[in-house]
C-alpha positions as CSV (number, residue, x, y, z in Angstrom):
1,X,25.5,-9.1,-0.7
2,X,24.9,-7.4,2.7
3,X,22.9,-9.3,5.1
4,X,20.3,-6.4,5.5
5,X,19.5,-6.1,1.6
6,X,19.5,-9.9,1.4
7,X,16.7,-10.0,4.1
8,X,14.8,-6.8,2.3
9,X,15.0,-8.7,-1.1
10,X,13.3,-11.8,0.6
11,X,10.3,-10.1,2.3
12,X,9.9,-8.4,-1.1
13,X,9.5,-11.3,-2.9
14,X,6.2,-12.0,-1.1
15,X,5.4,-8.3,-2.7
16,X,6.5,-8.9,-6.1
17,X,3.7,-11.3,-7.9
18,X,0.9,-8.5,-6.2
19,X,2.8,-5.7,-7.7
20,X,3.4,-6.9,-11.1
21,X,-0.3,-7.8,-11.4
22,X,-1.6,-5.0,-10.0
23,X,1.2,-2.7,-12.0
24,X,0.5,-4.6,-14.8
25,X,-3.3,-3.5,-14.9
26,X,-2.4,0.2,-13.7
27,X,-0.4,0.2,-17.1
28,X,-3.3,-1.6,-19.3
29,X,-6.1,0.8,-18.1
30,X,-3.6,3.4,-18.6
31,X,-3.2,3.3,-21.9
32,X,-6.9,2.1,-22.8
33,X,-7.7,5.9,-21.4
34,X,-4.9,7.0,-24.3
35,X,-2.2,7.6,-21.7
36,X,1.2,6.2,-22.8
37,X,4.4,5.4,-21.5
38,X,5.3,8.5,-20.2
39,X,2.3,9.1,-18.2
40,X,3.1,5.3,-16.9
41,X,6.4,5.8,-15.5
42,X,6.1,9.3,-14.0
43,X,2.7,8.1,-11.6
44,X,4.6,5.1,-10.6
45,X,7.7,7.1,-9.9
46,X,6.2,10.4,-8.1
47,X,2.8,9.1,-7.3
48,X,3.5,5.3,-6.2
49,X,0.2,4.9,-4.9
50,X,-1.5,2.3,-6.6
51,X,-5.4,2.7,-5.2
52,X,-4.8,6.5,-6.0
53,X,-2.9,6.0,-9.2
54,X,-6.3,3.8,-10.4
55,X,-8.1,6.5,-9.2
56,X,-5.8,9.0,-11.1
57,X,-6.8,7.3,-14.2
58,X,-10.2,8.5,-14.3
59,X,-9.3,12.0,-12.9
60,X,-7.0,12.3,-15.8
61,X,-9.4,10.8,-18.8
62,X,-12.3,13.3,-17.3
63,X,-9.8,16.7,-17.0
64,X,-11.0,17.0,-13.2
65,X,-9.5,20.2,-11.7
66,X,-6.8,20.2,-9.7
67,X,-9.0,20.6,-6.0
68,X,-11.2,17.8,-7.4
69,X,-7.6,15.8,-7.7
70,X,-6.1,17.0,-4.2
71,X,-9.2,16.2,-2.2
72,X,-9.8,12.7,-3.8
73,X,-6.1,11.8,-3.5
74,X,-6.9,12.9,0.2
75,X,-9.2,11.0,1.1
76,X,-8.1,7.8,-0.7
77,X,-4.4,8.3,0.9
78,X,-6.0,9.2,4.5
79,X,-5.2,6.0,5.7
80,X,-1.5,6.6,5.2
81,X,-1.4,8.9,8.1
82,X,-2.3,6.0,10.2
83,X,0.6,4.1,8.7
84,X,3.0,6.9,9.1
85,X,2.3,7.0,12.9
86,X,2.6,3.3,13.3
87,X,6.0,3.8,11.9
88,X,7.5,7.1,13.7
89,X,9.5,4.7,16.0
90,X,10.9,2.7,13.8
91,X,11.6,5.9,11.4
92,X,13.0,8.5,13.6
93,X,15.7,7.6,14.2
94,X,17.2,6.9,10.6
95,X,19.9,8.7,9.6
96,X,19.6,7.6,5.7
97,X,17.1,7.3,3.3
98,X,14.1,8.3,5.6
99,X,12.4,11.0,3.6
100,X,12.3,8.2,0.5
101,X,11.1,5.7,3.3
102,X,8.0,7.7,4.4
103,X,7.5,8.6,0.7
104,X,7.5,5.0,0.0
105,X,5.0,3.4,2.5
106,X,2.7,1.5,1.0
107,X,0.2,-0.9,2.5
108,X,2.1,-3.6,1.5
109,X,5.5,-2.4,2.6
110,X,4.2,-1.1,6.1
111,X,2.6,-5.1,6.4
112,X,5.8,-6.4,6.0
113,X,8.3,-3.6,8.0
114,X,6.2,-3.2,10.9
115,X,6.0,-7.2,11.6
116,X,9.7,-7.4,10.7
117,X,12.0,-8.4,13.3
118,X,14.7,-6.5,12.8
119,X,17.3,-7.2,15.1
120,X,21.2,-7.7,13.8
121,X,19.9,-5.8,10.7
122,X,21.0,-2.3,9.6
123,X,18.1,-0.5,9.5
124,X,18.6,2.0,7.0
125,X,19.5,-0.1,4.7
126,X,16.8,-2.8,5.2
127,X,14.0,-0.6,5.0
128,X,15.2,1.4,1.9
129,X,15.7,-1.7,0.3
130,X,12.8,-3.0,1.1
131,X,10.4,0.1,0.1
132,X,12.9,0.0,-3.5
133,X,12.6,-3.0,-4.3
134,X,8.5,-3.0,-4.1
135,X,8.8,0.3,-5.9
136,X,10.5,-1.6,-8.8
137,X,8.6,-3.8,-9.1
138,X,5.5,-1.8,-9.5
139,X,7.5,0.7,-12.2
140,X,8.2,-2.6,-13.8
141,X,5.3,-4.3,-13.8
142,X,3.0,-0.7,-14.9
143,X,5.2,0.2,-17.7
144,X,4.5,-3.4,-18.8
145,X,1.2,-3.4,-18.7
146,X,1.2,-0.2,-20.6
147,X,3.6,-1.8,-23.6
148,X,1.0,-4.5,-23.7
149,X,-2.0,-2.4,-24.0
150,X,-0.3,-0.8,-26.6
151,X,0.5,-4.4,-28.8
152,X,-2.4,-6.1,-27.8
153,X,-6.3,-6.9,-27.5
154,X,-7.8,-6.3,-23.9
155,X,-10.8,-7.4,-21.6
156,X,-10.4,-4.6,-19.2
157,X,-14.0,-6.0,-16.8
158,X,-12.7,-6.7,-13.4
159,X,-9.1,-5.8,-13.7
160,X,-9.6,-2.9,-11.2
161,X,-10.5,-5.3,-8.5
162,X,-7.2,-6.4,-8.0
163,X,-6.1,-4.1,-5.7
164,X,-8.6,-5.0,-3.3
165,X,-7.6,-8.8,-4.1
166,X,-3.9,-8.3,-2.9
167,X,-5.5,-6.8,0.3
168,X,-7.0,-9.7,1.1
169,X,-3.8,-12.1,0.2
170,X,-1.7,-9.8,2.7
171,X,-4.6,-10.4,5.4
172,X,-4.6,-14.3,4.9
173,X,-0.9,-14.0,4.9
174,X,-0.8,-11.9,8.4
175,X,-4.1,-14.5,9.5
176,X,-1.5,-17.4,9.0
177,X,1.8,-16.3,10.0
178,X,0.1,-14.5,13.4
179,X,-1.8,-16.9,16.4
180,X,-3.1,-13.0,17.6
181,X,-6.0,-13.1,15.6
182,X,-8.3,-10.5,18.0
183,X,-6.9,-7.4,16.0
184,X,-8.0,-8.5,12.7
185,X,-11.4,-9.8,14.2
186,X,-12.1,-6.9,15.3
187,X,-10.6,-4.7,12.5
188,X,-13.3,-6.4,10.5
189,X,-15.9,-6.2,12.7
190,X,-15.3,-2.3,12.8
191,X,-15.4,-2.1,9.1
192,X,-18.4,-4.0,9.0
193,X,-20.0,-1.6,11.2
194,X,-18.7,1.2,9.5
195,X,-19.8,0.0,6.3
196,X,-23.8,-0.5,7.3
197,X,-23.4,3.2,9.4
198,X,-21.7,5.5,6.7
199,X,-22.1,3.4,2.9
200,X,-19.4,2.2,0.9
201,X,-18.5,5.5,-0.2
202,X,-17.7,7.3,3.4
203,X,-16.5,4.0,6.0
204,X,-12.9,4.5,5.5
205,X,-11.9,7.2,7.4
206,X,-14.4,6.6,10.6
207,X,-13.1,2.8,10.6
208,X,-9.5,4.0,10.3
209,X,-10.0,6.3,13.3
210,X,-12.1,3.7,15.3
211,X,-9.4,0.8,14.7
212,X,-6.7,3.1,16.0
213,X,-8.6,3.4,19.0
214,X,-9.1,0.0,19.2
215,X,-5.4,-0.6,18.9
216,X,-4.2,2.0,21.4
217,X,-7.0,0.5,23.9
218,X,-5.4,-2.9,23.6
219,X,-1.8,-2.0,23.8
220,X,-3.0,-0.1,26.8
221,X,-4.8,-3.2,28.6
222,X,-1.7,-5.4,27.2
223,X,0.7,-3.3,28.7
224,X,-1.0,-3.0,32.0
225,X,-1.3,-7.0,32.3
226,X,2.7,-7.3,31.1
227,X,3.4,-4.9,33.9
């Protein structure tokens, strides 16, 4: 097996248990709404976002128009943007697979390829077979789920949290495999502020903005002690 892929299919494996979990109760809330397999597998192939595809859920059980769906995927998905810039170097140069690649960045997928020392590595290749490999096992893991809600008996309280539980495994992940802890300090501590300033329902966006801020502050001061 090429070296590259090999390397993609061993970041992915610290993906995989998150995914099928979290795919897993995409696919069981799914079909408690009356949504079957069909539904399943099309969000996770041409949506694959799983906050917004937990979200879709209750835009498609309520019939919410169309602008109700494009704002709210919009504002859920804002923080994708931020991703997307943190990757333009890394991306633009590609000469394969990048429109699947930026179509493909996830959270979880952008913690892993922006850390990822990729030198002797093909590029392409690593981060296509990264972002596939994740993407299976979400499709895997939600169609699944939406068998088994179909066969059997459900408790469906507090199976929505786990998407914000696989944030917080990735964060204890980076916490442990990083010494540089000052970025996610202060990541929180923006968040945190955000959170008492604007309410649960509005912090996103102005602590996305204010930790890129932060970040190009401290690359800045960095830079200017490397130098």
């Amino acid at each position: 097996m090429n070296r590259s892929i090999r390397e993609a299919f061993k970041d992915s494996l610290n993906i995989f248990p998150g995914y099928m979990v979290l795919g897993l109760g995409f696919g069981i809330l799914l079909k408690a709404k009356g949504f079957g397999i069909i539904h399943c597998l099309l969000m996770s192939v041409f949506i694959y976002a799983g906050s917004m595809q937990y979200v879709g859920i209750d835009l498609l059980a309520s019939g919410a128009s169309l602008i109700t769906a494009f704002f709210m995927s919009i504002m859920v998905n804002i923080r994708h943007l931020f991703y997307g810039i943190g990757m333009l170097k890394e991306y633009q140069n590609l000469k394969r697979h990048r429109i699947y690649n930026i179509f493909a960045l996830t959270d979880e997928t952008f913690s892993i390829a922006c850390s990822k020392d990729t030198t002797g590595l093909d590029k392409n290749t690593y981060y296509f077979a990264l972002s596939l490999f994740n993407q299976l096992y979400w499709i895997t893991g939600s169609v699944l789920g939406n068998i088994a809600g179909n066969i059997l008996p459900f408790d469906y309280t507090g199976i929505d949290f786990s998407m914000t539980a696989l944030f917080i495994v990735i964060v204890v992940s980076q916490w442990e495999n990083n010494s540089d802890h000052l970025i996610v300090v202060l990541s929180f501590i923006i968040s945190i502020v955000c959170l008492i300033i604007f309410g649960s329902s509005d912090f996103l966006l102005p602590a996305m903005i204010m930790i890129i801020v932060m970040l190009g502050i401290l690359k800045r001061i960095r830079g200017g002690k490397d130098a």
